[in-house]
C-alpha angles and dihedrals in degrees: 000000000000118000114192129201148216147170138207136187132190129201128201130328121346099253099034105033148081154248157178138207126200128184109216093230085068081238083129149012122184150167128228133190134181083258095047085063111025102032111032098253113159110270135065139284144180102280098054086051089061096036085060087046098049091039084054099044092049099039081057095044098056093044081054094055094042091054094048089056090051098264130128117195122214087209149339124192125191134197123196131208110187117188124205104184129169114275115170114321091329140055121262126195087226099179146351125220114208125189125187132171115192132192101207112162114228101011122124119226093246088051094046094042083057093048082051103054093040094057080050095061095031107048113112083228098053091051096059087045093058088119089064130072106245112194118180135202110197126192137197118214147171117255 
């Protein structure tokens, strides 16, 4: 099966360092900072990778199990929030808020609810997530 890769690397101290995330495809390079993640500086950091992660799995795991139950959509778009709040001495990603909204021609709301709820559970993304809280706000819409 697929193995993807990463790398990361950290200069200097946490406030006052640096760093850089690549992903091994070449996709994306990027630089990181302490004020890139706790501050809101431009920039990326940990948490909106796997946001984007989160958003894609779960974009590909709903358009599976459409497809499964005999539906094509015409498109699904997914947004992540991921949240990285204080917990203890350290910092926690304590939920993710996922919103999608789907065009998918021919599907009733309670059908696609369920299609919803179950990309939610079965996407790859959200399993290694099963420490965090995953809510989902799914939306029906008109191509």
């Amino acid at each position: 099966m697929a193995v993807s890769t990463a790398d990361a690397v950290w200069e200097g101290s946490l406030k006052d360092g640096k760093g850089n995330m690549k992903l091994g495809s070449g996709a994306f390079n990027g630089a990181y900072s302490f004020r890139t993640r706790f501050e809101g500086a431009p920039g990326t950091n940990p948490e909106e990778l796997i946001g984007a992660a989160h958003a894609g799995c779960f974009s590909m795991a709903l358009s599976a199990g459409l497809g499964k139950a005999g539906f094509t959509p015409t498109r699904i778009r997914t947004s992540a929030k991921v949240h990285l709040e204080k917990v203890g001495e350290g910092f926690k990603i304590t939920r993710i808020q996922l919103t999608t909204e789907a065009a998918i021609p021919n599907i009733d709301e309670a059908t696609f609810k369920q299609q919803a709820e179950g990309a939610k559970k079965g996407c790859p993304v959200s399993q290694a997530l099963t420490g965090t809280q995953i809510e989902l706000d799914a939306k029906l819409v008109t191509a």
